[in-house]
C-alpha positions in Angstrom: -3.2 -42.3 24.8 -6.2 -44.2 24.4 -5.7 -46.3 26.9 -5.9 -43.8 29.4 -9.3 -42.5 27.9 -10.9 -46.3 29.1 -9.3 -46.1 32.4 -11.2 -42.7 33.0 -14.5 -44.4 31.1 -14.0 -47.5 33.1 -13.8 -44.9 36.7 -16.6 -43.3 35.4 -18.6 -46.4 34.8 -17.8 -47.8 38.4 -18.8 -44.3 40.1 -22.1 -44.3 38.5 -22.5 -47.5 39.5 -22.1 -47.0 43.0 -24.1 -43.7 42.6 -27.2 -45.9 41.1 -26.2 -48.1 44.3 -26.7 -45.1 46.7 -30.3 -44.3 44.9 -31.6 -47.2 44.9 -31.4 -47.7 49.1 -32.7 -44.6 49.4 -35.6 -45.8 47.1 -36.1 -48.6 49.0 -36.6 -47.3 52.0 -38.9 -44.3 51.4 -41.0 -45.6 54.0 -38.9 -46.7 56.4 -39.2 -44.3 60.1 -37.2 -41.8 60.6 -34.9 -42.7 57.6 -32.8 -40.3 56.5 -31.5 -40.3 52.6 -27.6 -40.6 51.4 -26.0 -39.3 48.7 -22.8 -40.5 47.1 -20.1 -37.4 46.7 -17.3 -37.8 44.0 -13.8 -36.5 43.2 -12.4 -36.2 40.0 -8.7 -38.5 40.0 -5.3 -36.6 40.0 -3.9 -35.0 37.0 -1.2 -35.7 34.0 1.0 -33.3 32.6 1.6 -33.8 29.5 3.8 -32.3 27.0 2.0 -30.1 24.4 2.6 -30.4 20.7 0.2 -27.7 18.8 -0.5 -28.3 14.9 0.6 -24.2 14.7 4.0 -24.6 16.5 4.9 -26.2 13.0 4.0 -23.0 11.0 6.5 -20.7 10.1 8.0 -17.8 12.6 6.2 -19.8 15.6 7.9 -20.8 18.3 7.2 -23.7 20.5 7.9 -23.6 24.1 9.6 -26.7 25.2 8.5 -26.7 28.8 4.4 -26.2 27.9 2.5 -28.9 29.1 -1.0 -29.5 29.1 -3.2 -31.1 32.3 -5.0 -34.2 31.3 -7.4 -35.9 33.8 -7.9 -39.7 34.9 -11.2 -40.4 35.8 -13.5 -39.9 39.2 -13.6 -41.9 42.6 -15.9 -42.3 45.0 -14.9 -39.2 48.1 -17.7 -40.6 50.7 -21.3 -40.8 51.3 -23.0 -38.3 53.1 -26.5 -38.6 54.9 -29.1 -35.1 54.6 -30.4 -35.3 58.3 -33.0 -33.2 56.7 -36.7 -33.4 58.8 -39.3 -35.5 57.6 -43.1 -35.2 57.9 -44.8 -36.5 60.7 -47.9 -38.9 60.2 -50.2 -39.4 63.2 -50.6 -43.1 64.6 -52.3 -42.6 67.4 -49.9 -45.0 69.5 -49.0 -43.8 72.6 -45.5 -45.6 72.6 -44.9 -43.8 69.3 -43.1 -40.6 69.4 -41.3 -38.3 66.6 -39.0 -35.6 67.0 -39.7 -32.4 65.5 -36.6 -30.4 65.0 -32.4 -31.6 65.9 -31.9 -34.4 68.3 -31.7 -38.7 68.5 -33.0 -40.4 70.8 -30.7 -42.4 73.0 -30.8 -46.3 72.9 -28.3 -48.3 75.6 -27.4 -51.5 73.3 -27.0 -54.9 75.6 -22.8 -54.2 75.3 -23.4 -51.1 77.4 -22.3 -48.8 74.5 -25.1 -46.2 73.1 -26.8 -45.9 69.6 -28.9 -43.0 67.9 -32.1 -42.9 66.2 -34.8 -41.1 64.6 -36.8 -44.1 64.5 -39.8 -43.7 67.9 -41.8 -46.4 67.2 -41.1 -47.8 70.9 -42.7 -51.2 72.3 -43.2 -52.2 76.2 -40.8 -55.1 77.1 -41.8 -57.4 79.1 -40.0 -55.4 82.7 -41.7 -52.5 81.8 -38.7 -50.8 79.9 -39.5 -49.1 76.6 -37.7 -50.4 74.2 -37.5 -50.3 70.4 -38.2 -53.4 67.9 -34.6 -54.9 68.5 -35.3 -54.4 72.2 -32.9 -51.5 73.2 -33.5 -49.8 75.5 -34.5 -46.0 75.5 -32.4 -43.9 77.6 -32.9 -42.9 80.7 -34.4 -46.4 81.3 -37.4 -45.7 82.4 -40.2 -48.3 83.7 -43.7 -48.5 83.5 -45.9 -49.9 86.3 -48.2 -52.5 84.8 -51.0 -51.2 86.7 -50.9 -47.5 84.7 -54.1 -47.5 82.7 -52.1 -44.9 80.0 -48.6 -43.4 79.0 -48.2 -39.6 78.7 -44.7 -37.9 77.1 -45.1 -33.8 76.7 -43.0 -32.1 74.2 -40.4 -31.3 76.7 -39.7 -34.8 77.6 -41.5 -35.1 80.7 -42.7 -38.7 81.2 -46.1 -39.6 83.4 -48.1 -42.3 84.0 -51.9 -42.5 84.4 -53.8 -44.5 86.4 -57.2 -46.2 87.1 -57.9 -42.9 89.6 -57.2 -40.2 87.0 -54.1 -39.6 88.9 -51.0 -38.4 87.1 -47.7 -39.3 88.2 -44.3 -38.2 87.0 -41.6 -41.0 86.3 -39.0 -39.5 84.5 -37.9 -37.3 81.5 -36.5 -38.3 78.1 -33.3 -36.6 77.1 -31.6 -36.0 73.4 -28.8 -36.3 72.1 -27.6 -34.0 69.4 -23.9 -33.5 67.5 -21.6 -30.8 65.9 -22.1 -32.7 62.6 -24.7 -35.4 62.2 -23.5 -36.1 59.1 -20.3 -38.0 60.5 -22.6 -40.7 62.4 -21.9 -44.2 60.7 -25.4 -45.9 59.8 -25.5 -49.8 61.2 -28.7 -50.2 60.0 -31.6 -51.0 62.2 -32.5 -47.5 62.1 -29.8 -46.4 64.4 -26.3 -44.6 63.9 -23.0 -44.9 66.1 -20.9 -41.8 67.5 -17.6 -41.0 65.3 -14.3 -38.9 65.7 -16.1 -36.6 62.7 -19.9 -36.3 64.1 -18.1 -35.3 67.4 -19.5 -36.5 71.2 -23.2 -36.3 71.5 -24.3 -32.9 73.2 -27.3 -34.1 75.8 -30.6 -31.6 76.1 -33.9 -31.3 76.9 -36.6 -30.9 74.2 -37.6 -27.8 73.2 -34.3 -26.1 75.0 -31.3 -25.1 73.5 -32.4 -25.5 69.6 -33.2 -29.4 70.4 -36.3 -30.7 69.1 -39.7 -30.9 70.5 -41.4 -34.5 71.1 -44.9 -35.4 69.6 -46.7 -38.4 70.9 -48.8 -40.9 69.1 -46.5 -39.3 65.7 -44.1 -41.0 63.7 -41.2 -39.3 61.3 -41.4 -40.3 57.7 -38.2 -40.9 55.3 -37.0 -37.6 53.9 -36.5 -39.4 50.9 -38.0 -37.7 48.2 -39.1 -40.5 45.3 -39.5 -37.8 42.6 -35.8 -36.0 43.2 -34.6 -39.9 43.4 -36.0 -41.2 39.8 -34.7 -37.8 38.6 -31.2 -38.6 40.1 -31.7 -41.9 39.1 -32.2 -41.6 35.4 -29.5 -38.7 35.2 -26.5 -41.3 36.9 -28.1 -44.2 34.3 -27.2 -41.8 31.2 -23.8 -40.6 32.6 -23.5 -44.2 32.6 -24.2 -45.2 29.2 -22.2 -42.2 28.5 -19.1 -43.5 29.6 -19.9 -46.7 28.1 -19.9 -45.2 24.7 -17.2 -43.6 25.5 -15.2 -46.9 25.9 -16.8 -48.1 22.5 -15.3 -45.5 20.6 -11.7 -45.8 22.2 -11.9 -49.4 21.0 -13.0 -48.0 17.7 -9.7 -45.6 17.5 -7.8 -48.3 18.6 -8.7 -51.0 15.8 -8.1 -48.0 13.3 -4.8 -47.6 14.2 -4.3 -51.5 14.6 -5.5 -51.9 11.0 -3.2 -49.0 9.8 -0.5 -50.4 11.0 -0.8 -53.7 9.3 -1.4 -51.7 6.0 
């Protein structure tokens, strides 16, 4: 049936669509910190069976088979999309209160409700207790304060936390732990840079950097998006012909379909 032909153009059109959608963030924030690229996965619809009538089954001594029936699909949808926690490069800022992750791992960030977010994104401020803090002013786990009167901030790769004072003294006030999961993938995205714990990413696993394949800490770094803008245009320009594709497709279903219209008036 024709009409079936435009509802598989039409799902076609709307998945493309969605995948242009999908792109296009990802384009738009190639340089956001720490973000981390989607990409939209698709299913093809479920299947009609329909019965077979072959030109040759009319020819003599051929013999059709009643019960033969051929498979016809109806369209695509939309399965999920998935984020590539893939690392980005690290650009130098020279901040102290900026610090990147090299390797698996989020930072921990306690949200006013009490619950816990994730993020990629280390470009911390000092709030005005002493907490460090991100932009939105959540605060980074373990909580840790600075004294006012510390002349300079020093995080080592491991996570180990230390103030400096006026004296050249060094003291220790804490370490900074991350969180990693069975499959990152299953975080939902809020925006905001952050991402909330699911039934599919599993319960955060909590570690040291450097231990346990987490990742190492580098201060006065920043992670780039792992957006690539060359893979994107190429993805992009391939989902905007698959689209015009499908569109033509629907123009020459309406085509066939006038034909027969007009024969039948004949």
């Amino acid at each position: 049936m024709p009409y079936r032909a435009l509802l598989a153009a039409a799902s076609g059109m709307n998945a493309q669509q969605t995948n242009i959608e999908v792109i296009s963030n990802n384009i738009a924030n190639v340089n956001t910190t720490g973000f981390k690229k989607s990409r939209a996965e698709f299913q093809d619809l479920i299947y009609q069976e329909v019965a077979a009538h072959p030109l040759n089954s009319y020819l003599p001594g051929v013999i059709e088979t009643p019960t033969q029936t051929i498979q016809i699909g109806t369209g695509v949808r939309l399965a999920s999309t998935d984020k590539n926690h893939l690392q980005g490069d690290l650009h130098e800022t020279g901040n102290q209160f900026d610090v990147a992750i090299h390797g698996e791992g989020f930072f921990q960030l306690r949200r006013p409700d009490g619950t816990f977010a994730y993020t990629r994104d280390g470009s911390f401020k000092l709030s005005a207790d002493g907490s460090i803090v991100t932009s939105n002013g959540f605060v980074l786990e373990p909580g840790l304060l600075i004294d006012e009167e510390a002349m300079g901030l020093q995080i080592s790769r491991e996570g180990v936390v230390s103030l400096v004072y006026e004296n050249a003294d060094v003291v220790e006030v804490g370490e900074i732990e991350l969180a990693k999961f069975v499959n990152p993938s299953g975080l939902r995205a809020v925006g905001d840079n952050m991402f909330l714990e699911t039934d599919s990413s599993g319960v955060p696993m909590l570690g040291m950097p450097g231990e346990e394949n987490f990742g190492q800490l580098h201060q006065g770094f920043l992670e780039s998006s792992n957006v690539d803008i060359v893979d994107e245009m190429v993805s992009m320009i391939t989902a905007q012909r698959s689209y015009e594709i499908n569109s033509k497709t629907v123009k020459t279903v309406e085509d066939m379909m006038s034909i027969a219209n007009n024969l039948k008036r004949t």
